[in-house]
C-alpha positions as CSV (number, residue, x, y, z in Angstrom):
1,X,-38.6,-82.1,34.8
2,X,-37.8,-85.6,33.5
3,X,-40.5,-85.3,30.6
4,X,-38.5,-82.6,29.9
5,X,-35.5,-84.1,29.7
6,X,-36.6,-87.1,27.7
7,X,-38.0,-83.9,25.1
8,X,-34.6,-82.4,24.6
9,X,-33.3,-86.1,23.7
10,X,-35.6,-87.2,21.4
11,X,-35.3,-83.9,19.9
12,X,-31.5,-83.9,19.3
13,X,-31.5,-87.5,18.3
14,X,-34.3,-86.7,15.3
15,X,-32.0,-83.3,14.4
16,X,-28.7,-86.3,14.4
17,X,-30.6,-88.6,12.3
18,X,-31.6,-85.5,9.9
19,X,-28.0,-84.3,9.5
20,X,-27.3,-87.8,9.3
21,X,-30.2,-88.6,6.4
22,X,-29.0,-85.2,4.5
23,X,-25.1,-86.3,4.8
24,X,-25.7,-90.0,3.3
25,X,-28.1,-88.0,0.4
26,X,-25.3,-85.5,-0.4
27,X,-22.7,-88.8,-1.0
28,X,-25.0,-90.7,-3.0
29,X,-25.4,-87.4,-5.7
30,X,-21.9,-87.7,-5.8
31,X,-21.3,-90.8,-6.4
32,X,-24.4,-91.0,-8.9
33,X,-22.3,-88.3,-10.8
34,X,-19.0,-90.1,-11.2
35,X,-18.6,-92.7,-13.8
36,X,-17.6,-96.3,-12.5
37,X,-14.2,-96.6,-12.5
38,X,-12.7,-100.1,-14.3
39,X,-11.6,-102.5,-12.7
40,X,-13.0,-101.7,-9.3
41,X,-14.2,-104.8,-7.6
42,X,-17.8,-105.0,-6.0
43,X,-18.7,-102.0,-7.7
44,X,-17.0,-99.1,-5.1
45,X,-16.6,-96.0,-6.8
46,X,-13.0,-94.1,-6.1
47,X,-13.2,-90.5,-6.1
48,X,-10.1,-88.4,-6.1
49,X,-10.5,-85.3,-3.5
50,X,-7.9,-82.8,-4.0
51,X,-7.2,-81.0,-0.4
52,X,-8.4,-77.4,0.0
53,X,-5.7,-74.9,-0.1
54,X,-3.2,-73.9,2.7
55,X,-5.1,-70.6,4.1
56,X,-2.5,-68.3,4.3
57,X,-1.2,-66.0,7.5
58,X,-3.3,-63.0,7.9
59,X,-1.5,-59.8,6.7
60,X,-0.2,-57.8,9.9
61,X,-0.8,-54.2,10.5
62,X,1.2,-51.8,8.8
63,X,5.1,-51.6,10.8
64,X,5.5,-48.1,12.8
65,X,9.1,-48.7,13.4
66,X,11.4,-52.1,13.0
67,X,14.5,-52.9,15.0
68,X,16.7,-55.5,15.8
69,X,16.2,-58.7,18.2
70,X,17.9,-61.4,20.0
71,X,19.8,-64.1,17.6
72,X,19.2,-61.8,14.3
73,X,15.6,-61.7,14.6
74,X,13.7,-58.6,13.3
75,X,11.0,-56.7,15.7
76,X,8.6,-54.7,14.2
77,X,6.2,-52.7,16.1
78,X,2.8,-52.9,14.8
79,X,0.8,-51.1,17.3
80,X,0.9,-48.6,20.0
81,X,-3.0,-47.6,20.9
82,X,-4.7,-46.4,23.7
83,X,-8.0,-47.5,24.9
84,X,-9.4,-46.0,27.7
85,X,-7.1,-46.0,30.3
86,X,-5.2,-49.2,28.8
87,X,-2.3,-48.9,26.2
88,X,-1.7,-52.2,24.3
89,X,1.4,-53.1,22.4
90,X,1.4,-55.2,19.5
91,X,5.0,-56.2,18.2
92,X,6.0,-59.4,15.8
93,X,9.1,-61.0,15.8
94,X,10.5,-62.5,12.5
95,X,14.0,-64.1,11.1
96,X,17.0,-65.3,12.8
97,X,17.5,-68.6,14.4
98,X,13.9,-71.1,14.7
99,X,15.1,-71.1,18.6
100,X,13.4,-69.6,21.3
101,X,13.9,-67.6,23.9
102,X,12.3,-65.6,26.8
103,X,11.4,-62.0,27.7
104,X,11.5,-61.3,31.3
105,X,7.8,-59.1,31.7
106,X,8.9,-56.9,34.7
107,X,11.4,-55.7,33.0
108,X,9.4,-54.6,29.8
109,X,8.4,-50.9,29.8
110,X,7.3,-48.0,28.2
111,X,8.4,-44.1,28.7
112,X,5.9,-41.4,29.0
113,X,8.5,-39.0,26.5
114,X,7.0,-35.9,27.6
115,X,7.0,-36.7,31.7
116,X,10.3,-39.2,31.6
117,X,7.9,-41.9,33.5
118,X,8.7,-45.2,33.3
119,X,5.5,-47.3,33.1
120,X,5.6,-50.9,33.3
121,X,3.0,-54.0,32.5
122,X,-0.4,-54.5,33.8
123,X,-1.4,-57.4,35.2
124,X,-4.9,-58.9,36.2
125,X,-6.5,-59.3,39.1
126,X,-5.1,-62.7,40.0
127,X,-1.4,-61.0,39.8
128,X,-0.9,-62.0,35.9
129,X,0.9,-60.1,33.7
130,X,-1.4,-58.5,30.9
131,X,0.5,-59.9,27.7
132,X,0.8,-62.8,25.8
133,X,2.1,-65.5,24.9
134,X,3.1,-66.5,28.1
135,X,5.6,-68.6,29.0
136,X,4.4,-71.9,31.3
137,X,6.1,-69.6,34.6
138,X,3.5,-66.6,33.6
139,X,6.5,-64.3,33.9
140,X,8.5,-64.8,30.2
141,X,6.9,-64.2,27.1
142,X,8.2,-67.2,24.8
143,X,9.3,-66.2,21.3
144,X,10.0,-68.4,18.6
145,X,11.4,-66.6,15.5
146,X,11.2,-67.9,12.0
147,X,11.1,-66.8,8.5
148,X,7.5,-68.1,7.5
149,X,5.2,-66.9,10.3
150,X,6.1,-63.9,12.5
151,X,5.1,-64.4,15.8
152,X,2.8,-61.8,17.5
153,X,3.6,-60.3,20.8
154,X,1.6,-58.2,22.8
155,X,2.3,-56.1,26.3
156,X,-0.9,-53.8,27.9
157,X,0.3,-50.7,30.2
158,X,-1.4,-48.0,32.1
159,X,-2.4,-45.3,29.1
160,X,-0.1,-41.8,29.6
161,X,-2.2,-38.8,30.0
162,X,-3.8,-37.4,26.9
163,X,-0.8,-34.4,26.9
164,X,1.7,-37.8,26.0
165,X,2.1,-37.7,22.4
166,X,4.8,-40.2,22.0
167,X,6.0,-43.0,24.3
168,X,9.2,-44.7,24.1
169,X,9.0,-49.1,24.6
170,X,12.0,-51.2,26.2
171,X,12.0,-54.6,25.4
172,X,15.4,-56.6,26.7
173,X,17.3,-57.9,23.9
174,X,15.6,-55.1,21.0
175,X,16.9,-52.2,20.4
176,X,14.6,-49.2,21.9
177,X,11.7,-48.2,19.9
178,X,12.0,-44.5,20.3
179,X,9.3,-41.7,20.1
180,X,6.4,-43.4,19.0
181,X,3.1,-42.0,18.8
182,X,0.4,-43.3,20.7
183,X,-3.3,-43.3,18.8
184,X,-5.6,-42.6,20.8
């Protein structure tokens, strides 16, 4: 076992020393390529490195329905899909103040429009509600709103029969997002 051991060492310490070997190899092109700058004492070579580009934000699914939130903020629903027997809820909130505040998750829900059921959020085996981002009680989501990044949101709810076209979702503070239908 300990010959074994010893193996795996040596082995990662000659893949280091590679990396290491091609690393020092790559710099040396590169500084080979630049002229010497004047002026430079001891002969170090200054090369500019202009930072790589700002990715930007992903693009977000196409909205189904927008209304409004807490303190101006815009909610758009992005996704109402059923998977199995699991529904998930994708929504972003956008604009008004940079503040945050809190969503209470029991009281999040979701109407079965063609039975009048109210369905509320799953939660996991450990008694955790199924949606995210959490607040540090694991019972508020935390939403930060802000003009430059929407924030995603998501809730995940028993799926309504296959008959259930459309569902209806309560969020406290947003206005109801009415008759929306469910992919399946």
């Amino acid at each position: 076992m300990r010959k074994g051991w010893t193996a795996l060492l040596m082995s990662a310490a000659m893949l280091a020393g590679c990396g290491q070997q091609q690393e020092q190899g790559a710099a040396e092109d590169v500084l080979a390529t630049q002229p010497p700058s004047r002026g430079s004492a001891g002969g170090v070579t200054r090369t500019e490195v202009s930072p790589s580009p700002t990715p930007s934000p992903a693009p977000l699914a196409s909205v189904i329905q927008e209304q409004p939130g807490p303190e101006g903020s815009r909610v758009a629903l992005n996704r109402a899909a059923v998977t199995g027997d699991v529904m998930t809820v994708q929504l972003s909130f956008s604009g008004g103040t940079s503040c945050c505040g809190y969503i209470p998750v029991d009281r999040v829900s979701v109407i079965d429009d063609a039975t009048a059921q109210q369905i509320g959020v799953l939660k996991d085996g450990q008694g955790r509600w199924l949606a995210a981002p959490l607040g540090s009680n694991d019972k508020e989501i935390r939403v930060e709103t802000n003009e430059s990044a929407p924030q995603i949101v998501w809730f995940k709810f028993p799926a309504p029969p296959p008959t259930s076209r459309t569902v209806s979702i309560n969020i406290p503070g947003v206005g109801p997002f009415d008759g929306i239908p469910v992919t399946r």
